[in-house]
C-alpha positions in Angstrom: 225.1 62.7 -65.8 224.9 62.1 -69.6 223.1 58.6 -70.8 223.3 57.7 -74.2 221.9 54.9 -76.2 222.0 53.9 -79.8 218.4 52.6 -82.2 217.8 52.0 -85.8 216.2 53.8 -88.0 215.4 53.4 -91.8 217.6 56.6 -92.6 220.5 54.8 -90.5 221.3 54.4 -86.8 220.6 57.4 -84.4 222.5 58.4 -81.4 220.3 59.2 -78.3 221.4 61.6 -75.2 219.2 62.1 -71.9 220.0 63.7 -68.5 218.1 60.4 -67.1 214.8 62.2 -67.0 214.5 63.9 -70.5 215.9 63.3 -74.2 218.8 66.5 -74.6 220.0 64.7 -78.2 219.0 62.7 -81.3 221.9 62.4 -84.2 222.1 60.3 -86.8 225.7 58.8 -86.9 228.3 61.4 -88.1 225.9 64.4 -88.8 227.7 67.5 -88.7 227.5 69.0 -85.1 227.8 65.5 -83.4 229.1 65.6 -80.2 232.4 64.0 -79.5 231.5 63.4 -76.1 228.8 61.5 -76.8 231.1 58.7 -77.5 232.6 58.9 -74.2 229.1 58.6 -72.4 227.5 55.9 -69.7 225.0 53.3 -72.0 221.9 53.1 -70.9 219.5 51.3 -73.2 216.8 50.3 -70.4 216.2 54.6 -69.5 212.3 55.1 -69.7 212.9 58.1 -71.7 214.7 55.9 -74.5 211.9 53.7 -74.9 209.6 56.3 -75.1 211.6 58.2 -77.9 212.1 55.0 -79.7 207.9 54.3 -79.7 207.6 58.0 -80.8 210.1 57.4 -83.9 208.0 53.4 -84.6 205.0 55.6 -85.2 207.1 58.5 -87.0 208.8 55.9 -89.4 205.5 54.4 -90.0 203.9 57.7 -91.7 201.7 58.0 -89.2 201.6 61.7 -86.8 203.2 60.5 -83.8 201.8 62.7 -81.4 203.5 64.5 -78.3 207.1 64.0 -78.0 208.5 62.8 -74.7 210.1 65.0 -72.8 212.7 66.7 -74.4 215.6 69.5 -72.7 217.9 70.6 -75.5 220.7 72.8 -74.6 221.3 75.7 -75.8 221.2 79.6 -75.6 217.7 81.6 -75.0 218.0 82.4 -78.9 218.5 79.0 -79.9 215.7 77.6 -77.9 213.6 80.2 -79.1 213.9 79.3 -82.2 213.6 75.2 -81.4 210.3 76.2 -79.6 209.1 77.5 -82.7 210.7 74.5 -84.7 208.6 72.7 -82.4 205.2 74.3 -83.4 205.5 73.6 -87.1 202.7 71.0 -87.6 203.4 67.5 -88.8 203.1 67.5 -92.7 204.2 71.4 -93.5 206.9 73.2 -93.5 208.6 77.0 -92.9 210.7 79.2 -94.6 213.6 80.5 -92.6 212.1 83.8 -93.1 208.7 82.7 -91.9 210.6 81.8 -88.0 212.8 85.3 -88.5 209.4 87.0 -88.9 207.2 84.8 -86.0 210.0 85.2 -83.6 210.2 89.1 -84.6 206.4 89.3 -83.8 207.5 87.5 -80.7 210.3 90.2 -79.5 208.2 93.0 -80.6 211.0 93.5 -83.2 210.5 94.8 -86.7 212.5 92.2 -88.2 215.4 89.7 -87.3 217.7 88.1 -89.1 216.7 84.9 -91.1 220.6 83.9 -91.2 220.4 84.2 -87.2 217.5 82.2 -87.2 218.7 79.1 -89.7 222.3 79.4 -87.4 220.0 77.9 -84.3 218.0 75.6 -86.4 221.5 74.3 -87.9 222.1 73.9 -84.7 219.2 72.0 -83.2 220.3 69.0 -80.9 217.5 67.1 -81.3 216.6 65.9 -84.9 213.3 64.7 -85.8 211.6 65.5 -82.8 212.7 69.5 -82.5 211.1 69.3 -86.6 214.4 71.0 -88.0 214.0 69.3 -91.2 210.5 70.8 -92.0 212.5 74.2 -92.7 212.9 75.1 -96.1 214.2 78.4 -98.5 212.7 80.9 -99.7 211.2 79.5 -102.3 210.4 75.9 -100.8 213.6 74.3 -101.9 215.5 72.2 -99.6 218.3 73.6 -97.9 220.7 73.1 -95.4 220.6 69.9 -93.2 222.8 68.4 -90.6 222.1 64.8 -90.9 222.1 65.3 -95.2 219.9 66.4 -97.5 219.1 63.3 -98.5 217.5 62.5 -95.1 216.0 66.0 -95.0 213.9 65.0 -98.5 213.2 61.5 -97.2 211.9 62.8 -93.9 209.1 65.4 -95.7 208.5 62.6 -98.1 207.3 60.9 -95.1 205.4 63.3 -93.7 204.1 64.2 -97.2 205.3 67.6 -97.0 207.6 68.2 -100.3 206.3 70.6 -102.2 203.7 72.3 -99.2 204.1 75.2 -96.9 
């Protein structure tokens, strides 16, 4: 069964999903790639995993490193979570080039190269903002690309973590 729940946050309210035992979604409120069905699901405020998410974003919204994330299970195909699982390995503060994942998850495969474009398709696709660190992926040259919750929030996220401008 889905749970949802809804919590504030200085970049506007967030939408949380959890299977009862892990978080499966974080949105912000109409990002592109929010699930209609989310809308539809049972309320659950009190789940453990929903207070543990909303410490974890307390400590993240204060500019401090907030640590281990709860439990998270997002879905999605072995490529996608592939590429969340490296998502998730970009430390607090830096960032990655699309091309920096095509090449780590190459090394990975034991492929010669892969795709960037495949690579920013699962990022784009990420369920869970924030914690799965979609946001700390950048072009090329370190500008700021492609964001489903806005670019605006993508900049004010690095800000945060003081990572504009690093790599």
């Amino acid at each position: 069964m889905a749970y949802t729940t809804r919590c504030p946050s200085p970049l506007g309210a967030v939408a949380l999903a959890s299977d009862g035992a892990a978080l499966t979604g974080l949105w912000f409120q109409g990002q592109r790639h929010y699930p209609a069905w989310l809308d539809g699901a049972s309320e659950a405020d009190g789940l453990p995993i929903f207070e543990q998410t909303r410490q974890w974003l307390a400590r993240y919204f204060a500019g401090r490193d907030p640590g281990p994330t709860p439990p998270l299970a997002p879905a999605g195909t072995a490529f996608q979570r592939e590429v969340w699982a490296l998502l998730g390995a970009i430390p607090y503060g830096q960032t990655r080039t699309y091309g920096d994942l095509a090449q780590a998850l190459a090394r990975q495969r034991d492929l010669t190269r892969m795709s960037a474009r495949a690579v920013g398709g699962a990022v784009g696709r990420n369920p869970i903002s924030i914690l799965i660190p979609c946001h700390r992926v950048v072009g090329r040259s370190g500008g700021l690309t492609g964001y489903a919750g806005g670019l605006e929030r993508k900049r004010a996220l690095l800000a945060l973590e003081g990572a504009l401008g690093s790599g």
